[in-house]
C-alpha positions as CSV (number, residue, x, y, z in Angstrom):
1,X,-35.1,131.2,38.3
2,X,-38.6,133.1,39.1
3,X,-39.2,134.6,42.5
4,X,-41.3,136.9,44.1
5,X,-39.5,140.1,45.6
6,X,-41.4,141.8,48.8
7,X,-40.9,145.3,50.0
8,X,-39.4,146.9,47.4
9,X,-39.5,150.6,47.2
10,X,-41.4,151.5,44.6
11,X,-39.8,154.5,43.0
12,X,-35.8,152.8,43.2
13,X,-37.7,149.9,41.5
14,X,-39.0,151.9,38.8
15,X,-35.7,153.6,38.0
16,X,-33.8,150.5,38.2
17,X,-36.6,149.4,35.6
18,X,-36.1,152.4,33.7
19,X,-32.7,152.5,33.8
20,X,-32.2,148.6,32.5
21,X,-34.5,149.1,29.4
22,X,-32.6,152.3,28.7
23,X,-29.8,149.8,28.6
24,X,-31.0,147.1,26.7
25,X,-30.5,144.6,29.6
26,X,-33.5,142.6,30.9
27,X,-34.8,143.3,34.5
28,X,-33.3,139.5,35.2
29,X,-29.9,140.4,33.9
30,X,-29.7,144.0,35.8
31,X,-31.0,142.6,39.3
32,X,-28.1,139.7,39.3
33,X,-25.4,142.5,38.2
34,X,-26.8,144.7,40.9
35,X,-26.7,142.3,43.6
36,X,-23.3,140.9,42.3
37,X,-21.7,144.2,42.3
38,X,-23.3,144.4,46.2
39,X,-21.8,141.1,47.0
40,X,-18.0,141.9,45.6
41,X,-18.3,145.4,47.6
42,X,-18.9,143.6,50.7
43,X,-17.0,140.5,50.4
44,X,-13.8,142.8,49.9
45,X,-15.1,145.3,52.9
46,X,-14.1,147.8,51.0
47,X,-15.2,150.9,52.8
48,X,-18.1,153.2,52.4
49,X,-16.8,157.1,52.0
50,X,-18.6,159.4,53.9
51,X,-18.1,164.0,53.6
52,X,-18.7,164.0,57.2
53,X,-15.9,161.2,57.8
54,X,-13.3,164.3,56.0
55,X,-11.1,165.9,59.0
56,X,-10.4,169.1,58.7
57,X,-7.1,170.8,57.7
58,X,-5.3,173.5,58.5
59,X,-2.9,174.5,55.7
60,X,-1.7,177.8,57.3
61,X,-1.7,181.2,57.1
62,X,-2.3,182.5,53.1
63,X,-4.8,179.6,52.9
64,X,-8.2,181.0,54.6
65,X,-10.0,181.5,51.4
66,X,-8.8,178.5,49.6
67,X,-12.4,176.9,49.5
68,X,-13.7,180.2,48.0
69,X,-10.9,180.7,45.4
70,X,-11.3,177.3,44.3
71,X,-15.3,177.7,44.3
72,X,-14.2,180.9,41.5
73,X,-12.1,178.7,39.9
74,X,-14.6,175.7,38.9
75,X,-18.0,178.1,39.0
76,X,-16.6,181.0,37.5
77,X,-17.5,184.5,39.7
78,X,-16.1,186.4,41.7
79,X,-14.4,186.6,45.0
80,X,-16.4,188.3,47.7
């Protein structure tokens, strides 16, 4: 099937163009997994996950600099 695609914003197209010769996959071929993979995420309503959506948690005293210790643990540092 040949259409003609309107509005597209131009620097998403050319990475998903980029991104499918990279592959080896023709534009064709990309586009219909794309809008597949769109279709399957919203037929099964599967929801969207947001960092804002997070609620926030107190895990008591001892814990205050969790975030930071953590933050040493995977970027290496230390502790201020």
């Amino acid at each position: 099937m040949n259409i003609t695609i309107r509005g597209l914003q131009e620097t998403i197209f050319r990475k998903f163009k980029a991104r499918a010769a990279e592959e080896n996959v023709t534009l064709g071929d990309a586009l219909s997994q794309a809008m597949e993979a769109w279709l399957k995420r919203e037929k099964t309503g599967a929801p969207t996950a947001r960092l804002a959506d997070l609620k926030i948690t107190n895990w008591g005293k001892g814990t205050e600099r969790s975030s930071e210790e953590i933050d040493k643990v995977v970027y290496g540092g230390e502790l201020s």
